[in-house]
N, C-alpha and C positions, 0 to 999 in steps of 0.2 A: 724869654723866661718869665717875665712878671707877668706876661697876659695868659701863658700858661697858670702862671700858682693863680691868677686872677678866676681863671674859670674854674679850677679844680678848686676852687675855696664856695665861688657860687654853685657849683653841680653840688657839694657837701653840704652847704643850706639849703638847697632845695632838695634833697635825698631827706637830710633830718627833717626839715617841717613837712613833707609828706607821709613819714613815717611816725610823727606824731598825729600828724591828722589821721592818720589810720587807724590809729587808735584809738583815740578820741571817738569815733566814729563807731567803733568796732564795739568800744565799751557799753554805747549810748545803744546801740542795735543790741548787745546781749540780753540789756533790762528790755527792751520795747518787746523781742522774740519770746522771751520766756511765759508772754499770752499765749502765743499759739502755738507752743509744744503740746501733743498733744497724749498723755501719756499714758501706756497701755503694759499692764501687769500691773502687781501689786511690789508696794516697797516695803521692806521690811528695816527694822535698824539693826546693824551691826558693826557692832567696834566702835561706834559712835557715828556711823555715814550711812546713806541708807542704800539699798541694795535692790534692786528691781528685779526681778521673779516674776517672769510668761507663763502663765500655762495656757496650751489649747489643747483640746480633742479628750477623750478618753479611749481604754483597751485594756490590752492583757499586759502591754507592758509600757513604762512610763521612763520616756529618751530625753534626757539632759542636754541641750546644748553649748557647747562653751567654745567662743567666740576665739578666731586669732588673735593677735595685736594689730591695733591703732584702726580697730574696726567702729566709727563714731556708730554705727545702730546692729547690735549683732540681731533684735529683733527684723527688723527689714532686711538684715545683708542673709539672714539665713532662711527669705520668706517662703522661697521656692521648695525649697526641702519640707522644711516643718509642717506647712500647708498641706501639701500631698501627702506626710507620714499621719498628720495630726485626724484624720480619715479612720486609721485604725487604731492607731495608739495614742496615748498622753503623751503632751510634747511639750519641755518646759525649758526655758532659756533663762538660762541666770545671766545676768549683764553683771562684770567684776565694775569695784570701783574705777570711776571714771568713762565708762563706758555708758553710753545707751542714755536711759532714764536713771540710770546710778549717782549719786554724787561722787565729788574728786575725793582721795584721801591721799596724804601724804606720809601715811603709815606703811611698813616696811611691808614690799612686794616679794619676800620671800616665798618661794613657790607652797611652804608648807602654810604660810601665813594666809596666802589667794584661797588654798585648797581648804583650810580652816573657814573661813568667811564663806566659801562657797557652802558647804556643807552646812556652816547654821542659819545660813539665807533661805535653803530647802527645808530645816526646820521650822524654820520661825514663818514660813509660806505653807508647814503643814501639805508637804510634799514629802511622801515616805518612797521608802526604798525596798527590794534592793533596785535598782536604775541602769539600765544601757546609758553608756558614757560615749556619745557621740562630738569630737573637738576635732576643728582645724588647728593644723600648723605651730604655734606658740603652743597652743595648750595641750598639747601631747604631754607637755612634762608634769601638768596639774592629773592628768588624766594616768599616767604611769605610778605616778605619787599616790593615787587616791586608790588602786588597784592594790596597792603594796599596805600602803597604811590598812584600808580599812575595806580588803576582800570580801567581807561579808554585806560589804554597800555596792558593791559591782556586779552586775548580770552576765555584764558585756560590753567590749569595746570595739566603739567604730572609731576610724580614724579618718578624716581627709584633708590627706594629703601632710602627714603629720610630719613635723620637724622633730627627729629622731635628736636623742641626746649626742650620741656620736658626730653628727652634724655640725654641732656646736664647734666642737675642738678645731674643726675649718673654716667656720665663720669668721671672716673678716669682721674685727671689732670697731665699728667707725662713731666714736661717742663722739665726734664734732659735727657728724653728721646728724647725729639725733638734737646737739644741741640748736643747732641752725634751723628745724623742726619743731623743736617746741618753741623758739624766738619767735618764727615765722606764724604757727600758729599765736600764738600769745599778741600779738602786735596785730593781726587780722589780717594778713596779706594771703589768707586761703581766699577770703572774699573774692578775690582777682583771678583764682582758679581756676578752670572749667570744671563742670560737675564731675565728669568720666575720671576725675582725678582720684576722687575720694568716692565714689559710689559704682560700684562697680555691677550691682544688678539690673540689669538691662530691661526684668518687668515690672521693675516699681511705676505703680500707678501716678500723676503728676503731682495727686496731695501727698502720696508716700515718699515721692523725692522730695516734695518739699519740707516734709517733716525731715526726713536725712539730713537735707543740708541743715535745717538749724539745728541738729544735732553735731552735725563735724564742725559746725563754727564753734559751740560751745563746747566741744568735745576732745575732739583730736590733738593728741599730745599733751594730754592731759597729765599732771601731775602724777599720775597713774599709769598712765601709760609711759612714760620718760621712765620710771623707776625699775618698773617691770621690763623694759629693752634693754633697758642696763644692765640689770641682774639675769639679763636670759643664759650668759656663759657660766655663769656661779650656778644656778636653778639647774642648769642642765647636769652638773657636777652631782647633785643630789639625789636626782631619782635612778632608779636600775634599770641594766640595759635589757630586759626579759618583761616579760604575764607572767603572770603566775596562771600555773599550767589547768586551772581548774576554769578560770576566764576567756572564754572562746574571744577570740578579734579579730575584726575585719580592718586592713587596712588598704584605704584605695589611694594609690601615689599616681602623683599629674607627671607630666612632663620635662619636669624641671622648670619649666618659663616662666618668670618672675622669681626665682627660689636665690638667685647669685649663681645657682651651680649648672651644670649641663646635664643633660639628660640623663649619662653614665652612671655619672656621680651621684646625683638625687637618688637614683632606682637603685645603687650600691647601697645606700644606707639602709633601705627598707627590705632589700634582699640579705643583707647582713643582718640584720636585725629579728626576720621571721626564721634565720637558717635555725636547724636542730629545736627547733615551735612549733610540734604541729599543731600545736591551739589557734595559729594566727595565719590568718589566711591573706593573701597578697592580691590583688588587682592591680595590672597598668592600666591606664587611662591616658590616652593623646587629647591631652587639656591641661591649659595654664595652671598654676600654682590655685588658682582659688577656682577648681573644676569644677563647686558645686554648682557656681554662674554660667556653664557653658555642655554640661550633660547633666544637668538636675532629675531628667526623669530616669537615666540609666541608671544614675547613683541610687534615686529612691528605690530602682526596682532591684538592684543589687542588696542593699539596706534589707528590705522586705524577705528575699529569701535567705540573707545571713539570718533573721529572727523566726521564720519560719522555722529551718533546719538545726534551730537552738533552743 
C-alpha cells in the first residue's frame, strides 16, 4: 500500500510540473507567434473588441460568411468555397469574437448580441446590403435571427449543413466536456495534437496550415467560444422555427457524421423544417458534417444555380 500511495503521489508531481511546464511554454510561444500571424481582412472596433471583416472578389451579389463553432480560422476553413464563389461574386467573412484575426471578448454571446456585432462589423467595414447569408451549423441560429429581425438585410439564405433550432431540444448538454476543452486549450496541451484534429481542410497550403495552427493555439475555446457553446440551447430557444416566406433558401444537409445524430435523425430535422416552405429548398449530401471540405465544388455549383435562379 505505501509504495502504491508512493507512486500515485510521484505520477501527480510529475502530471503537475509537466502541466505547468506547458504552460509556461505555451504562454512564452503565444508572445514569440503573434510575429508571424499573418493577418488578412480589415478589423474594425466593436463593443470595445475588434472584429475582422474578409472581403474578396466582386458581383452582382455580396455572400456573407459566418463560421460554425470552435472553427480557430473561419477564413482558411471556408477557403475552398469562397475562393471559387469570390470569381463571381463579393465574398465577405466576418470572424465573430474570438474567432480568426478577431479578439476574445467576454461579453454576452447572446445570439441577438453575436448577430448585433455581426451587422455593425459590416458597417463599420463599409459593406452594404441587402447580402446572401451563407452559415455552417452553430450559425443557422444567427442567420434565422437576422432573417426575422432585419428581412430587409437578407437576399437569401444558404445553409451548410445547418443545426436546426429543433436539434437543439436533443442535443446532449455536456458542459464538463466543454469545460475540459477550454482547460485543455488554455494550459496548451493542443500543442501535442495532430494537425487533422483542428484543421480539417485538406488544401491548405503548408504557410496556410501554418498560419491555422497559430491561430487554434491562440484561438480555440476561446472565451468566446466557451460562451457561445453554452448558450447554444438557450440561443436556439430564440429564433423561429420558419423563413420568412419572401427569402428564397438553400439548405444542403451532410450525412449526419460528426453531428451526435444518425443519419435519420439529422435529415428529420431539415425535412421537418423545409415541410409546408416552399421558399426553402433541401439537398442531401453523402458527406460529413463539415461537407464543404469534402464536395466543395458540388456545393459551389449548387450555390451558383440557387443565385442564378433567384
Amino acid at each position: 500500500m505505501k509504495i502504491l500511495k508512493k507512486s500515485a503521489l510521484v505520477f501527480l508531481s510529475f502530471l503537475i510540473l509537466f502541466l505547468v511546464g506547458t504552460f509556461i511554454f505555451h504562454r512564452i510561444s503565444l508572445e514569440k507567434e503573434l510575429a508571424s500571424l499573418t493577418p488578412m481582412g480589415k478589423t474594425v472596433l466593436v463593443n470595445g473588441h475588434k472584429i475582422n471583416v474578409y472581403v474578396e472578389g466582386d458581383g452582382p451579389e455580396t455572400i456573407v460568411f459566418l463560421s460554425g463553432a470552435g472553427i480557430a480560422s473561419p477564413i482558411l476553413d471556408f477557403k475552398n468555397v469562397s475562393d471559387s464563389l469570390s470569381k463571381k461574386y463579393k465574398v465577405v467573412i466576418v470572424e465573430r469574437a474570438g474567432y480568426g484575426y478577431s479578439e476574445d471578448s467576454n461579453q454576452s454571446r447572446d445570439v441577438m448580441e453575436v448577430l448585433s456585432e455581426t451587422r455593425q462589423a459590416l458597417s463599420k467595414a463599409n459593406v452594404t446590403g441587402p447580402f446572401i447569408i451563407l452559415s455552417h451549423s452553430m450559425a443557422s441560429l444567427e442567420s434565422i435571427a437576422w432573417q426575422e429581425k432585419n428581412p430587409d438585410e437578407v437576399k437569401g439564405l444558404i445553409g451548410l449543413d445547418w443545426a436546426l433550432p429543433a436539434s437543439y431540444e436533443d442535443l446532449k448538454d455536456n458542459q464538463v466536456l466543454l469545460t475540459v476543452a477550454y482547460w485543455t486549450s488554455k494550459i496548451g496541451l493542443l500543442r501535442y495534437f495532430l494537425e487533422s484534429f483542428y484543421i480539417k481542410n485538406p488544401t491548405l497550403t503548408e504557410t496556410e496550415r501554418q498560419q491555422y495552427k497559430l491561430l487554434a493555439y491562440k484561438q480555440l475555446m476561446s472565451q468566446a467560444m466557451l460562451h457561445e457553446s453554452r448558450l447554444a440551447k438557450e440561443n436556439a430557444k430564440k429564433v423561429p422555427s420558419s423563413i420568412n416566406p419572401k427569402i428564397p433558401s438553400l439548405s444542403l444537409v451532410s450525412n449526419g457524421d460528426g453531428t451526435s445524430f444518425s443519419q435519420s435523425e439529422w435529415q428529420h430535422y431539415a425535412e421537418t423544417f423545409a415541410s409546408d416552405q416552399s421558399n426553402v429548398q433541401v439537398i442531401y449530401m453523402d458527406a460529413p458534417h463539415e461537407l464543404y471540405h469534402y464536395q466543395s465544388h458540388e456545393i459551389v455549383s449548387q450555390i451558383e444555380d440557387f443565385l442564378k435562379s433567384h
